[in-house]
Structure formats: structure tokens, C-alpha cells
C-alpha positions as CSV (number, residue, x, y, z in Angstrom):
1,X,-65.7,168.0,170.0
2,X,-65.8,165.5,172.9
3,X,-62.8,163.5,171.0
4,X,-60.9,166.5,170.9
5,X,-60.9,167.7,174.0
6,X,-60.0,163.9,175.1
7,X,-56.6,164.3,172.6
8,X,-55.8,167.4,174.4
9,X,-56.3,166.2,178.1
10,X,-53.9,163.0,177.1
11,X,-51.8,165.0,175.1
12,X,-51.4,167.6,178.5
13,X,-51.0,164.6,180.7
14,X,-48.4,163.2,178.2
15,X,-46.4,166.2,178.6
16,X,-46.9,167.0,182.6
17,X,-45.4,163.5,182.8
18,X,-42.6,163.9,180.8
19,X,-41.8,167.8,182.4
20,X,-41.7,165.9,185.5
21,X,-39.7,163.5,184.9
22,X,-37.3,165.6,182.6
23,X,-38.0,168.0,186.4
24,X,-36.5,164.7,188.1
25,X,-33.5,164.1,186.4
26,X,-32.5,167.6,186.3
27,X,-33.0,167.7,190.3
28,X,-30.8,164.3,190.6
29,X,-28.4,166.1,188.1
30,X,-28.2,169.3,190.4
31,X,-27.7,167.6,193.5
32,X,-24.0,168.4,194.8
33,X,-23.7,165.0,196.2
34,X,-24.7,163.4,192.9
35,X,-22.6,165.7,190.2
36,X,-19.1,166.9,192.2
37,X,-17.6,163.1,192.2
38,X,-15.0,161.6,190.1
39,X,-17.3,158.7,189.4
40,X,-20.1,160.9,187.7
41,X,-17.9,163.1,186.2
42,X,-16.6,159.9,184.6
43,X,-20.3,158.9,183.7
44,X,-21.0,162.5,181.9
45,X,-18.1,162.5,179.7
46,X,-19.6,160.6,176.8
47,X,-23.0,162.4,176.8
48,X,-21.8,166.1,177.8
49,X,-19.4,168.0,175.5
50,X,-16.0,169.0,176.7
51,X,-16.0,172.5,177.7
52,X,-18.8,171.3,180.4
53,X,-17.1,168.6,182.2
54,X,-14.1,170.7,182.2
55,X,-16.3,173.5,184.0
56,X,-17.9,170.8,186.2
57,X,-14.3,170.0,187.2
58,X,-13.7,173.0,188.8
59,X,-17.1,173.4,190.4
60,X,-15.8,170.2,192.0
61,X,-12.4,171.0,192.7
62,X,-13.8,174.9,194.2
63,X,-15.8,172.7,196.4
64,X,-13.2,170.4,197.6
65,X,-14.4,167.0,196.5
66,X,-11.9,166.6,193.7
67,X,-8.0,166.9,194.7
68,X,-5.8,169.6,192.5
69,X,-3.7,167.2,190.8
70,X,-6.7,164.9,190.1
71,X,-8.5,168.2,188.7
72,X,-6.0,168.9,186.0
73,X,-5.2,164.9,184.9
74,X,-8.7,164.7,184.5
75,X,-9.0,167.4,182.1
76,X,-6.1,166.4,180.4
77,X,-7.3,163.2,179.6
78,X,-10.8,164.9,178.7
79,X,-8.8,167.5,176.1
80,X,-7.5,164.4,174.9
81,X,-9.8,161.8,174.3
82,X,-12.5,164.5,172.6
83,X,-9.6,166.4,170.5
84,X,-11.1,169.4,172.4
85,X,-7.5,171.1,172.4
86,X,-4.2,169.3,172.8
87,X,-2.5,172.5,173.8
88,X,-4.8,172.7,176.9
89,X,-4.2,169.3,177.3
90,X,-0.6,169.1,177.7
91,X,-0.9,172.0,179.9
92,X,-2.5,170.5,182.3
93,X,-0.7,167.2,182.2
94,X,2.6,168.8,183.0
95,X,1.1,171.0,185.3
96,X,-0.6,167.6,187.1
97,X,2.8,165.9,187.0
98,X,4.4,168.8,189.3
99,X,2.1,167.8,192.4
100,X,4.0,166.5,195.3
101,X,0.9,164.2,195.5
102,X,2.3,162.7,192.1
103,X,5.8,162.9,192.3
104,X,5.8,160.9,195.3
105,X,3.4,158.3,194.5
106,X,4.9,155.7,191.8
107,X,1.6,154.6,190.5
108,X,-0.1,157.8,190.5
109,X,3.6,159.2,188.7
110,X,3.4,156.7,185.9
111,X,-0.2,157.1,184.9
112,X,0.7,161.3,184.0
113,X,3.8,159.7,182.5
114,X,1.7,158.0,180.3
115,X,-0.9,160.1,179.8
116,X,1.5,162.7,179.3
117,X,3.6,160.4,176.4
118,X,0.0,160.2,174.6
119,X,-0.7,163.5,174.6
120,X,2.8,164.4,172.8
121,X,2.9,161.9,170.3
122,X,-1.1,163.3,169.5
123,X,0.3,166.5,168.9
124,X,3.4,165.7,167.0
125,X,6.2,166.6,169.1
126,X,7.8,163.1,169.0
127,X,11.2,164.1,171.0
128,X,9.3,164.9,173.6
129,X,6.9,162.0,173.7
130,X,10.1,159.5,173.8
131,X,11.5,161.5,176.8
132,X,8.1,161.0,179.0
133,X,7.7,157.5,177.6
134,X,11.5,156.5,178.7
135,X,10.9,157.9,182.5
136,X,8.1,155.9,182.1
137,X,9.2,152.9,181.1
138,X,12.0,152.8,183.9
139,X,9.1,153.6,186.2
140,X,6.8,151.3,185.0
141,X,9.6,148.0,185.2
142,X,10.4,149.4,188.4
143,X,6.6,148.4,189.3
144,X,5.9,145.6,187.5
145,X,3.2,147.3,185.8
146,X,3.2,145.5,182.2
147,X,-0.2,147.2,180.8
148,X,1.5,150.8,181.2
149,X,4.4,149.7,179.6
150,X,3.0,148.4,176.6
151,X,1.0,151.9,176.1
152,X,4.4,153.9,176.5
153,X,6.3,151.3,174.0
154,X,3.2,152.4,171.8
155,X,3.8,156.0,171.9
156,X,7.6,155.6,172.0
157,X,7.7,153.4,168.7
158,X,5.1,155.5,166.6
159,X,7.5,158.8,167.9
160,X,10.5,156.4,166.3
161,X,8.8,155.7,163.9
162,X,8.1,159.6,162.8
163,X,11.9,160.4,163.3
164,X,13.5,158.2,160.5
165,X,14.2,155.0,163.6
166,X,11.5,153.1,161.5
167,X,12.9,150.0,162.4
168,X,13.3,150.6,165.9
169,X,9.8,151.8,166.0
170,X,8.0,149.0,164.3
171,X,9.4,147.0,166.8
172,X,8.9,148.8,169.8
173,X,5.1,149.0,168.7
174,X,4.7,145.1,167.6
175,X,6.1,144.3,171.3
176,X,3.6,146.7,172.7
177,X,0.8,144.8,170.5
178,X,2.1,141.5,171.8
179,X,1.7,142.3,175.0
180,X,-1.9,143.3,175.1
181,X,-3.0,141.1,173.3
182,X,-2.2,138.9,176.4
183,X,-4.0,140.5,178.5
184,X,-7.3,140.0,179.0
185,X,-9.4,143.2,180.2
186,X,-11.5,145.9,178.5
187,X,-8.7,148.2,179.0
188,X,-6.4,146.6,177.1
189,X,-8.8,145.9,174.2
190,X,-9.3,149.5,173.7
191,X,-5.5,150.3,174.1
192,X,-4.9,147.4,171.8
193,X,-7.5,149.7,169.2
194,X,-6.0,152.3,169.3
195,X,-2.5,150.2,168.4
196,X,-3.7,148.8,165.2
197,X,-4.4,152.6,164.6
198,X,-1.3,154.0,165.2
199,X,0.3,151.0,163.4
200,X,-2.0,151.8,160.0
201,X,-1.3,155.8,160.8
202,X,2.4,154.4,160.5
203,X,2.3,151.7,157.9
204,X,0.0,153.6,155.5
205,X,2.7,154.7,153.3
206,X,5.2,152.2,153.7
207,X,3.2,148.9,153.5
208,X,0.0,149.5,152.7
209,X,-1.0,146.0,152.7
210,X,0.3,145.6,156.1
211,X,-1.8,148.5,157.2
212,X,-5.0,147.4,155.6
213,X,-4.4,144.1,157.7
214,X,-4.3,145.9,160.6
215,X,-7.1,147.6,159.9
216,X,-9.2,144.0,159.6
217,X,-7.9,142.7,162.8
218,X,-9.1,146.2,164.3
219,X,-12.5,145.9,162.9
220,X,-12.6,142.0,164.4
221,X,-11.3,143.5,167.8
222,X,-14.0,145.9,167.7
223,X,-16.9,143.6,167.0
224,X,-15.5,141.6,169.2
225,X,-15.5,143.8,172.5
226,X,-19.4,144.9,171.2
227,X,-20.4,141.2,172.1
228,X,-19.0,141.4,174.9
229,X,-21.2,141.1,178.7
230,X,-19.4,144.2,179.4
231,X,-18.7,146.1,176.2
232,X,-17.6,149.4,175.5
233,X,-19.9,152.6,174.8
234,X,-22.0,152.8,171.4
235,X,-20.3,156.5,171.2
236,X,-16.7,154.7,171.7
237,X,-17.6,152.0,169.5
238,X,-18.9,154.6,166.7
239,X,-15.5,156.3,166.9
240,X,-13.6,153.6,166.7
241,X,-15.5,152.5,163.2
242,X,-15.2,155.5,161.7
243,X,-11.5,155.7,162.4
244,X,-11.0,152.7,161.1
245,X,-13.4,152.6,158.0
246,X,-12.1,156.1,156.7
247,X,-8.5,154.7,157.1
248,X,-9.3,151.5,155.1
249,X,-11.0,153.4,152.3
250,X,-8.5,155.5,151.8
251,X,-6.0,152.9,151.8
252,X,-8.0,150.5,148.8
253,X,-7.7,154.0,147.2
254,X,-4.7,154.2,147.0
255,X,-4.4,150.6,146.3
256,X,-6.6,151.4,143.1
257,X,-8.9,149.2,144.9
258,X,-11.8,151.6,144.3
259,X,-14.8,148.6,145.1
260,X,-13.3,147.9,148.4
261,X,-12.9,151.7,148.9
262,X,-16.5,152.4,148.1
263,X,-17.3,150.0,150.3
264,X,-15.4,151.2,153.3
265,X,-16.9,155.1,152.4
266,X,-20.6,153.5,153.3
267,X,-19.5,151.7,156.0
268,X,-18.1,155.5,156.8
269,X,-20.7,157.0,156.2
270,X,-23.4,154.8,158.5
271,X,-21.5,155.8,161.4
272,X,-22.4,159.0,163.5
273,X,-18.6,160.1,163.6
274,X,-18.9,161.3,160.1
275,X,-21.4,164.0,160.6
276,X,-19.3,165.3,162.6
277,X,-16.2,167.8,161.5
278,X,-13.6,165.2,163.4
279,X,-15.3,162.8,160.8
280,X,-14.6,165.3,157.5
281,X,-11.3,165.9,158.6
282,X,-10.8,162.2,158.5
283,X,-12.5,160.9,155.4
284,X,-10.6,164.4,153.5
285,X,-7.9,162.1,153.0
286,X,-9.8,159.5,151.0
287,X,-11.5,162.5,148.7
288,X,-7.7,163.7,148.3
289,X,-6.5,160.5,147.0
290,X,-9.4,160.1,144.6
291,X,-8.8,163.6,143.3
292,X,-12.2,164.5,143.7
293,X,-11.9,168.1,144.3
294,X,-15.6,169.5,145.0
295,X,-16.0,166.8,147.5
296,X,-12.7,167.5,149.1
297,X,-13.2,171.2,149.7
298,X,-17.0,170.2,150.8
299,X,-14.9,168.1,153.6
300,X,-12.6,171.0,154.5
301,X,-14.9,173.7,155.1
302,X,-16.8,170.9,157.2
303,X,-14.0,170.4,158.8
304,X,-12.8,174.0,159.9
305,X,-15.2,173.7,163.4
306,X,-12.7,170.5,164.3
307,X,-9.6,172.9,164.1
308,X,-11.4,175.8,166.3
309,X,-10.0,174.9,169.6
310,X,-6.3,173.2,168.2
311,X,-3.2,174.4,167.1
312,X,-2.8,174.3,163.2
313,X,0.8,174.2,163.4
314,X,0.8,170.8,162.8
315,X,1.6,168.0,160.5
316,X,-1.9,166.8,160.1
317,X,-3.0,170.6,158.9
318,X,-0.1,170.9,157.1
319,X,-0.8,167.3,155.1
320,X,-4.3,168.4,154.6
321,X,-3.0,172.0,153.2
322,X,-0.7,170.1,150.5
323,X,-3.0,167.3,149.6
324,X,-5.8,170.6,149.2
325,X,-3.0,172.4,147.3
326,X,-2.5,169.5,145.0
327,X,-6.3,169.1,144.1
328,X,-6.1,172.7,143.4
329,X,-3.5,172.2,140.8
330,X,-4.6,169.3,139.0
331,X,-7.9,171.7,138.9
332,X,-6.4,173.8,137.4
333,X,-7.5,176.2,140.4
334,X,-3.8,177.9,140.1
335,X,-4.7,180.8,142.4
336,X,-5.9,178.7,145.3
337,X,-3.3,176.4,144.5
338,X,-0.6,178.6,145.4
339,X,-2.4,180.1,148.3
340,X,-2.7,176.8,150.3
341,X,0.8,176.1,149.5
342,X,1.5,179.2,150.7
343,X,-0.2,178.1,153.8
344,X,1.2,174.6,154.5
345,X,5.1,175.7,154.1
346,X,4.4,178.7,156.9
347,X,2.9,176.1,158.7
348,X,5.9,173.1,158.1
349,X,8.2,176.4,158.6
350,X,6.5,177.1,162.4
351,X,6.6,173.2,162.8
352,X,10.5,172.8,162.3
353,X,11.3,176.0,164.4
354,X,9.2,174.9,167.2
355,X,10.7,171.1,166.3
356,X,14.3,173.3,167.2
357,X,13.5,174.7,169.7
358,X,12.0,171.3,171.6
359,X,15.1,169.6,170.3
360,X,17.1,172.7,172.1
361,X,15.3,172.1,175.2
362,X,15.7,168.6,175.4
363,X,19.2,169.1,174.8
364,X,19.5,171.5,177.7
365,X,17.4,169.2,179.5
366,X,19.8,166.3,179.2
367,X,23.2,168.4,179.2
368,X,21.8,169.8,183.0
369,X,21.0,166.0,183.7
370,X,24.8,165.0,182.6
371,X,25.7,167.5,185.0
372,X,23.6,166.4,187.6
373,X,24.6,162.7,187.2
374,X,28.1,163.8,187.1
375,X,27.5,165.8,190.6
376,X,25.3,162.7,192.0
377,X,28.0,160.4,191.0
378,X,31.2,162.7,192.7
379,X,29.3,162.7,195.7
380,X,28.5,159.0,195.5
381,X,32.3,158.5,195.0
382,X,33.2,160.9,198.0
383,X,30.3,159.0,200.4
384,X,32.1,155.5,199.2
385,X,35.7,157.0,199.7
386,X,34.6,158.8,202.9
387,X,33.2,155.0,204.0
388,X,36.2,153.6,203.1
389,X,38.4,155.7,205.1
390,X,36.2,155.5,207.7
391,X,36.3,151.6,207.9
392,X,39.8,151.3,207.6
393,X,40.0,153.8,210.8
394,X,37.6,151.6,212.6
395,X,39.7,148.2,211.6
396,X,43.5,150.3,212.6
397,X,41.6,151.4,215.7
398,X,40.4,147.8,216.0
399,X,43.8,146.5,215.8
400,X,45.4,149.0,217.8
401,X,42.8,148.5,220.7
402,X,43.4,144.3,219.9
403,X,47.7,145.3,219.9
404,X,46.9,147.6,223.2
405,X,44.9,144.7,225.0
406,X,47.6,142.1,224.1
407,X,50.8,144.5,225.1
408,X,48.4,144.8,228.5
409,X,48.1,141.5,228.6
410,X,51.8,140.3,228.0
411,X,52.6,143.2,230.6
412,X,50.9,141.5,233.2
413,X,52.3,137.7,232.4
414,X,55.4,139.7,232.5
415,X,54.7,141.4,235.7
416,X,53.6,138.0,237.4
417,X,56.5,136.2,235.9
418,X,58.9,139.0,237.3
419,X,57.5,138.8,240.9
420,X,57.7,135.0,240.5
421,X,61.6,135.4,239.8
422,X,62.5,138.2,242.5
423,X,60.6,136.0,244.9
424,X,62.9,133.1,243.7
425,X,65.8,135.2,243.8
426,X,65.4,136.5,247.3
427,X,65.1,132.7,248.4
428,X,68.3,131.9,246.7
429,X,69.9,134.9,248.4
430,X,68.7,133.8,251.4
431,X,70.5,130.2,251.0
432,X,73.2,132.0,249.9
433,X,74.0,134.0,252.7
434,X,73.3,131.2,255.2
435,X,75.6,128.7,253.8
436,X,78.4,131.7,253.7
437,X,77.8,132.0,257.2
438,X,78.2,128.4,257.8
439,X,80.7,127.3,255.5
440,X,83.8,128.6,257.7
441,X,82.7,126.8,261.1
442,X,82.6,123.5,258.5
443,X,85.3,124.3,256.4
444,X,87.4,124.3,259.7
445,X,86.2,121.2,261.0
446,X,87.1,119.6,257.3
447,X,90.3,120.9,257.6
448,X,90.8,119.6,261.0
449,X,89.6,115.8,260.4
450,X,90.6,115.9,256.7
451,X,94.6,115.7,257.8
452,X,95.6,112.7,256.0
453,X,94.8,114.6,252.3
454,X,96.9,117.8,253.4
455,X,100.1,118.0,253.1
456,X,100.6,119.5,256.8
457,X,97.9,121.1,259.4
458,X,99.6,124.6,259.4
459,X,99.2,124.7,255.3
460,X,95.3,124.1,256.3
461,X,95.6,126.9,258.5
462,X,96.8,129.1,256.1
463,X,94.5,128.3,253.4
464,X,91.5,128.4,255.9
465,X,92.9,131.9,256.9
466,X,93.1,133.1,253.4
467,X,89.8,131.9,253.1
468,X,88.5,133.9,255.5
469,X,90.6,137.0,254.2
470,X,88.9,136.6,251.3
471,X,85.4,137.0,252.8
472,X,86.4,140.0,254.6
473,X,87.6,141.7,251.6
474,X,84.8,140.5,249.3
475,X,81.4,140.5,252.2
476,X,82.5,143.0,254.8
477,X,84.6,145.8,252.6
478,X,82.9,145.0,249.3
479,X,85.7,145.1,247.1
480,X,83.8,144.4,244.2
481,X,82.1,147.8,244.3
482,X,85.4,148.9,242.7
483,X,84.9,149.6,238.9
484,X,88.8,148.4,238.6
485,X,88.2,145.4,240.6
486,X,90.0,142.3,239.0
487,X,91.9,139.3,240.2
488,X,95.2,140.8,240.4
489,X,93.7,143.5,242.8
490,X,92.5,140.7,244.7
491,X,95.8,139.4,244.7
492,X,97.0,142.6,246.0
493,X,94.5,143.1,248.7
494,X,95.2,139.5,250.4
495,X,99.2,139.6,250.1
496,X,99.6,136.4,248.3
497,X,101.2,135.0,244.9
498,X,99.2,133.6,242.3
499,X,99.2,130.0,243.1
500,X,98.5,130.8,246.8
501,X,95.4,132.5,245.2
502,X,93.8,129.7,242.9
503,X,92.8,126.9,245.4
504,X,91.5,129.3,247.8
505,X,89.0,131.0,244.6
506,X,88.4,127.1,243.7
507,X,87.0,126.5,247.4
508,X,84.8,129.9,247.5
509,X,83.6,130.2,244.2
510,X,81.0,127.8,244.2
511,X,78.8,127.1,241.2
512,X,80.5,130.5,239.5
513,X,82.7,129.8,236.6
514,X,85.5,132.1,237.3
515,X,85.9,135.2,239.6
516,X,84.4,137.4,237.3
517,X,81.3,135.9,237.3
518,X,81.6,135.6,241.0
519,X,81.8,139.4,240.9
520,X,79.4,140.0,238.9
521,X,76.7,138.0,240.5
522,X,77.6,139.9,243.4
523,X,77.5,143.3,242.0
524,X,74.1,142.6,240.8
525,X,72.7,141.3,244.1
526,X,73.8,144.8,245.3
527,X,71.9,146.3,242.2
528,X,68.7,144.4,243.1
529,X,69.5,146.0,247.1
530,X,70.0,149.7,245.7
531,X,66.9,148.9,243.7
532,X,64.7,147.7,246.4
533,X,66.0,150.7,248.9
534,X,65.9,153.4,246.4
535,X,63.5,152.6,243.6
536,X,63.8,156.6,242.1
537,X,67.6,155.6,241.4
538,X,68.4,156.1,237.5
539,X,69.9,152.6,236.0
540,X,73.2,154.8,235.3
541,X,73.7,155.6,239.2
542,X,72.5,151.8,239.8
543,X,75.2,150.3,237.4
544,X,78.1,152.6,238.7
545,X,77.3,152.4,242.3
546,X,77.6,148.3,242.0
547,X,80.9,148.5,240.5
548,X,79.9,148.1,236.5
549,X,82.0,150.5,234.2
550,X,79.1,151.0,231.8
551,X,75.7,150.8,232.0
552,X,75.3,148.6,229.1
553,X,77.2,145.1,230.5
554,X,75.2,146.3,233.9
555,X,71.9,145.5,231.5
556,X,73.4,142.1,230.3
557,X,74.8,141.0,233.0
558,X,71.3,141.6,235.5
559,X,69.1,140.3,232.2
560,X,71.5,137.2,231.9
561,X,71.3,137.0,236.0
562,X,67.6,137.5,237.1
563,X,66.2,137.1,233.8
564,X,64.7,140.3,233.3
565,X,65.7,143.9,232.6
566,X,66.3,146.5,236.0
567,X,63.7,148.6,235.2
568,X,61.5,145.3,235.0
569,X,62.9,144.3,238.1
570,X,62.0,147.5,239.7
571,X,58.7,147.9,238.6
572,X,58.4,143.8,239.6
573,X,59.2,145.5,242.6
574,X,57.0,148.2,243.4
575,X,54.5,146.4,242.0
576,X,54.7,143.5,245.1
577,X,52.9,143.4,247.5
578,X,54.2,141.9,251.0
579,X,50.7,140.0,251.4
580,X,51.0,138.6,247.4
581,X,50.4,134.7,247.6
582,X,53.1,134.7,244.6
């Protein structure tokens, strides 16, 4: 009795101890501080099923401690990595991907790029994936950011792959497998896992050697990464087998390699992934190739619990539907036979009308980006046309400022050179005038000691009286003024014959050639007077006033005599100033 009673106190104490301590994690659990973060959210996912940590998201994001966009990429990426329900997924990737907070953060903007890319290739709707993977890509070389772009080469070359660019594909996914393996982090070791899947998913029926060999190097990666100081999860490592060992079976199948596939099922079947019904779905295609009908329904049914929460219209359901179909047959099960046939072509028919109609949107989508291009590039052409108008208005300006500064410039060399000249030629006038007024007195005395070279004094007289007659009729009466003036006037005015005339116009002419230009340089020593006097005085009234008969030799003759034009002259003028060192 004693003994007993001893079992039953340690068996009480035994479980006190554990309620308290189950009492204690529970409490740490509970605590807000503890469960709404990113980082335990991220430590929950692989022990608590999907539907929780969504609902723990948006405890965390009602509270505030989780941002909205981070909310829905999370649970995108949870919908996606558990196969909880790729519709939900992609909902709230593309929902995640319309956040300012995203759109305007590169990084942030290529991680829902490729998350989004993943998720579309997962649930079949290729056209789309290569769209997402292609604004990636751009993104991603835009950042430098090598690991993203190898995961969005992945998804683009299995879409290619899946839409008859098999070529294109395979390479796009080898580049994408050469890549990571170069890189040397846990991240890319699982990426590069889930490579050699998608390459057997693609190679299976093609080259099923090549796929089996990726399979192997798969299976090395994985034990690989489990020896590893940091590896993976046992749950992720788990998955990973029974992806891979399912696969490989089913691939010796169908290689009539049915030791290597046997061996493969029990590797299969030691894993926990295949009590599970992700685990039936996946081994239902060995059973289908072996023709083993009871054990191929026993998988479906098994199954059904994995296809609860996703959208049968897909290709997977539909390839499970026709190989079920074709056991069926060969059962001679005719009925059922016909009814999942039934099934798989209502499902291929919803798959190619919603194929259409994501083919249809794309189209749209790019048509409305021609357009847009086409508007961005006009207005890029109208900003580089309205900048080229604009600089060469700057330059004409440039040259017509340069053009104004020089003509200001010249105008003022012109100006100083002007003043220099009437100052010049108010000196000569000066000299002029006094040896006029001297040269009678002198040309008197000449006459009066010069005797022996004339032929008698009274001729002197005469010549010296003529002289004199001359200066009256030229200085005092200005007998040039007349616009008829001309030597035989002057011949006229003084009374004298022609001969009497030339010796006196050889002795007052000076340095002038002829009596014209003796006239003329007199007229235009008046102009320069009628200038200085009157400077409001039009040329015309200048240039008939001095004796010219057209304005036009009144401008050649003053240019040819002062150098310069009247109006120069005049504003050479005005522009003097009495107190001017010049």
C-alpha cells in the first residue's frame, strides 16, 4: 500500500511539473511582446499550421507592430511555402506590391517581384509569371542583386519551358543553377533545391535520365546542407526528401527500373511528408505509372484533404484526373473511367479559358504600355526639341548680345576717332585761315622785290589785284555757295579772259588739284559750320545750303574730305566736350 501511494505522489509531482512548465511556455507564448514580431512569427511557422500564423498576422498588424504591406507579403509567402492556398496567396502578393512603401523602395519592390513570379509559376499561369519575372529581372540588374536574379531566371525558364520555348527555358534555368551554385549561403542552397526540382518537374518527360541526375545531385545537396553548423529545419529537410524520393521513383518507373524505384518508394515512405495528403498527392504519380490501381485510388482519396483549400483548375488535378482515368480503363472500371475523364477535360476546358483570358490581359496590359511608351517617348521628343529651341535662343541671344557689345564698341572707337579728326580739322582750318590772311601782305612784298622774274611791275599789280578780286568773290561773297558755280562763272565775276585767269588759280589754289576741289573743300568747311551752328539741320538742307546740287556727292565729297560721314561728324560733334583732353 505504502509503494503505491509512493507511485502516485511521484506520478502527481511528475505531472504538476510538467503543467507548469507546459503553464510557462504558454505564458511566454501569450505575451504580446513575445508573439506580435516578425522574428517569432518567423520562428512559429514550421511548428504551427497555416491558418494560425495567418491569424497571428493580423493580431499583429491590428496592433501595429507589423506594417500593412509586410502583413500581406508575409502571408503570401506562408500560403506559399505550406500549399495552404495559392489563390490567397497571389492575392495578397499583388495586393502587397500596390503599397507606396514597396513601389518606392527598389529592394523591398524586387523581393514581391519575386515572390510574386514564384507564386504564378506554382499555380500554372506561366504568362504571367514571365511578366513579373521580367520587371524583375530589370530591377534586380538595376541593383546588382545576383541571388534574386537567379530565382526569377528560375521561374521565367520553367514558365518557357511550359509554353513550347523549351530551349529558351532550359537555358534560362541552367544559368539560374550556375549562378547559385556560386554562391555560398543557406539561402541559396535551398533556392538551388528547389532548382533541381523544377528542372526534374521539367525534364521528366523529355530526358528522363537528365532528370534522375538531377535528382542525385539534389539528394547530395540536401545531405549536404544537413551537416552543415547551420543547417536547415528537420521539417524542411523532410520535405525536401520526400519531394525528391517520390520524383525519382517514379522516374526508375518509368525507366522500367522497378529495383531502383522500389527503393526510392521506402526511402518515400520513411519520411514524415508521406503521411501527409501533400505526400499522396505526390507519390499518386509513381502508383499511376506502375498501373497499380487499388493503390492509386488509396492515394487519391488520401489526397483529397491537400486540394481542400486550392483551386482544382489546374494542370496538376487535371494530370492526376487522366492518369486516374487511365487506370480506370485498363481496369476495366469503364464507368469511372469516363467520369474522371469527364472531369479532367472540364477542368483543361476552365484552364485554357482562364489561360485566354490572362493571355487577353496581358495583351491589354502591354498594348496600354505601347501606348504609354509611345506618350512618354512624344513628350521626351517635345522636352528634347523644346531644349533645343531653347538653346539655340540662348546662343542667337548670345551672339546678338556679343554683335550688340562689339557694334557698341566699334561706335565708340568710331566716336573717339571722329572727335580726333574734327579736332584736327579745326586746327587745319585754323592754319588755313591765317595764312589767307597773310598771304596778300607777302604776296605783295614778293611781287615788289621779285621784279627781275616779271615781265613789268604794273603786270604784278594786276595779277596781285586779281588776286585779291578773287578773295573777295570766293571769302567775303562766297560765291561757291552757288549750286551753278564753275570756273567760267568765276571768269565772269572777275572780268577777265581765260589766260588772265589760270596763273592767278595756280597762285591761290594751294595744295588743291583744280578749282573744283578748291570749291568743294570750301563748301564742305561751310557744311562742317552749318553743322556745328545748327546741329537739328537735315543733310539735304546741309548739302544745298553749301552749294552741292545733290545730296549724294555732298556725302562723298565730306566722307572723302573729313573722313567720315555728316551725320558722324555731327554726332562727333554733339558728342565733344569743350573740356575733352582729345
Amino acid at each position: 500500500m505504502k509503494r503505491l501511494l509512493l507511485i502516485i505522489h511521484v506520478l502527481l509531482l511528475l505531472l504538476a511539473s510538467s503543467c507548469q512548465k507546459h503553464a510557462a511556455i504558454s505564458s511566454k507564448e501569450t505575451t504580446a511582446e513575445s508573439i506580435l514580431t516578425i522574428q517569432h512569427i518567423n520562428d512559429l511557422r514550421a511548428e504551427l499550421p497555416a491558418d494560425s500564423i495567418i491569424a497571428l498576422i493580423d493580431s499583429a498588424q491590428q496592433a501595429g507592430s507589423i506594417a500593412p504591406w509586410r502583413a500581406d507579403s508575409m502571408k503570401a509567402s506562408i500560403c506559399l511555402d505550406s500549399y495552404y492556398d495559392l489563390n490567397k496567396s497571389i492575392d495578397y502578393a499583388t495586393h502587397a506590391l500596390s503599397y507606396d512603401e514597396v513601389t518606392n523602395n527598389p529592394q523591398r519592390h524586387l523581393q514581391m517581384l519575386v515572390l510574386t513570379s514564384q507564386i504564378e509559376v506554382s499555380l500554372g499561369r506561366y504568362s504571367e509569371c514571365i511578366r513579373f519575372s521580367d520587371e524583375g529581372c530589370s530591377l534586380a540588374d538595376q541593383l546588382k542583386d545576383n541571388y534574386s536574379m537567379a530565382r526569377l531566371m528560375l521561374n521565367a525558364g520553367y514558365s518557357m519551358y511550359f509554353m513550347k520555348e523549351k530551349s529558351k527555358g532550359l537555358d534560362y534555368m541552367l544559368r539560374a543553377q550556375q549562378m547559385l551554385k556560386e554562391m555560398d549561403t543557406q539561402e541559396a542552397q535551398r533556392t538551388l533545391s528547389y532548382c533541381y526540382g523544377q528542372m526534374m518537374n521539367s525534364l521528366w518527360t523529355d530526358n528522363t535520365d537528365e532528370a534522375i541526375q538531377q535528382g542525385k545531385m539534389r539528394e547530395a545537396l540536401l545531405e549536404t546542407m544537413e551537416t552543415q553548423a547551420e543547417s536547415p529545419s528537420p521539417k524542411y529537410l523532410d520535405t525536401q526528401r520526400g519531394l525528391t524520393f517520390s520524383k525519382m521513383a517514379d522516374f526508375y518507373a518509368l525507366k522500367k527500373d522497378f529495383g531502383e524505384a522500389r527503393l526510392y518508394e521506402q526511402k518515400f515512405r520513411k519520411t514524415n511528408l508521406s503521411q501527409t495528403a501533400r505526400g499522396n498527392n505526390l507519390i499518386l504519380d509513381y502508383y499511376c505509372t506502375l498501373g497499380d490501381f487499388a493503390r492509386a485510388q488509396q492515394a487519391y482519396y488520401k489526397s483529397l484533404p491537400y486540394w481542400e483549400h486550392k483551386d482544382t483548375f489546374c494542370t496538376r488535378y487535371a494530370s492526376v484526373l487522366g492518369m486516374l482515368a487511365d487506370i480506370c480503363h485498363k481496369e476495366g472500371l469503364l464507368q469511372k473511367a469516363l467520369d474522371y475523364r469527364s472531369r479532367q477535360v472540364r477542368v483543361k476546358d476552365s484552364l485554357l479559358l482562364r489561360e485566354n483570358e490572362n493571355e487577353a490581359m496581358r495583351l491589354s496590359a502591354v498594348y496600354q504600355t505601347h501606348d504609354k511608351e509611345i506618350a512618354l517617348e512624344k513628350k521626351r521628343a517635345d522636352a528634347q526639341r523644346y531644349l533645343i529651341f531653347a538653346g539655340a535662343a540662348i546662343v542667337l541671344l548670345l551672339l546678338a548680345l556679343a554683335f550688340a557689345f562689339y557694334s557698341y564698341r566699334q561706335q565708340l572707337l568710331m566716336l573717339r576717332k571722329n572727335k580726333l579728326l574734327i579736332s584736327q580739322l579745326d586746327t587745319i582750318n585754323e592754319y588755313q585761315q591765317e595764312i589767307e590772311k597773310s598771304q596778300q601782305p607777302v604776296k605783295a612784298e614778293e611781287n615788289n622785290t621779285d621784279e627781275q622774274q616779271k615781265p613789268s611791275a604794273a603786270s604784278g599789280q594786276r595779277r596781285a589785284a586779281l588776286v585779291q578780286k578773287f578773295r573777295q568773290i570766293i571769302d567775303e561773297e562766297k560765291a561757291y555757295l552757288q549750286l551753278d558755280f564753275s570756273r567760267e562763272k568765276l571768269q565772269r565775276l572777275m572780268d577777265v579772259s581765260k589766260n588772265s585767269l589760270t596763273p592767278v588759280l595756280h597762285e591761290v589754289l594751294g595744295d588743291a588739284a583744280n578749282l573744283s576741289d578748291y570749291i568743294n573743300s570750301k563748301r564742305i568747311a561751310h557744311a562742317c559750320k552749318l553743322i556745328r551752328e545748327d546741329p537739328q539741320m537735315t543733310i539735304d538742307n546741309i548739302a544745298m545750303n553749301s552749294g552741292f546740287s545733290t545730296t549724294r556727292n555732298f556725302r562723298r565729297y565730306f566722307k572723302a574730305q573729313t573722313g567720315m560721314s555728316p551725320a558722324e561728324y555731327r554726332e562727333a560733334h554733339l558728342n565733344t566736350n569743350p573740356t575733352d583732353s582729345e
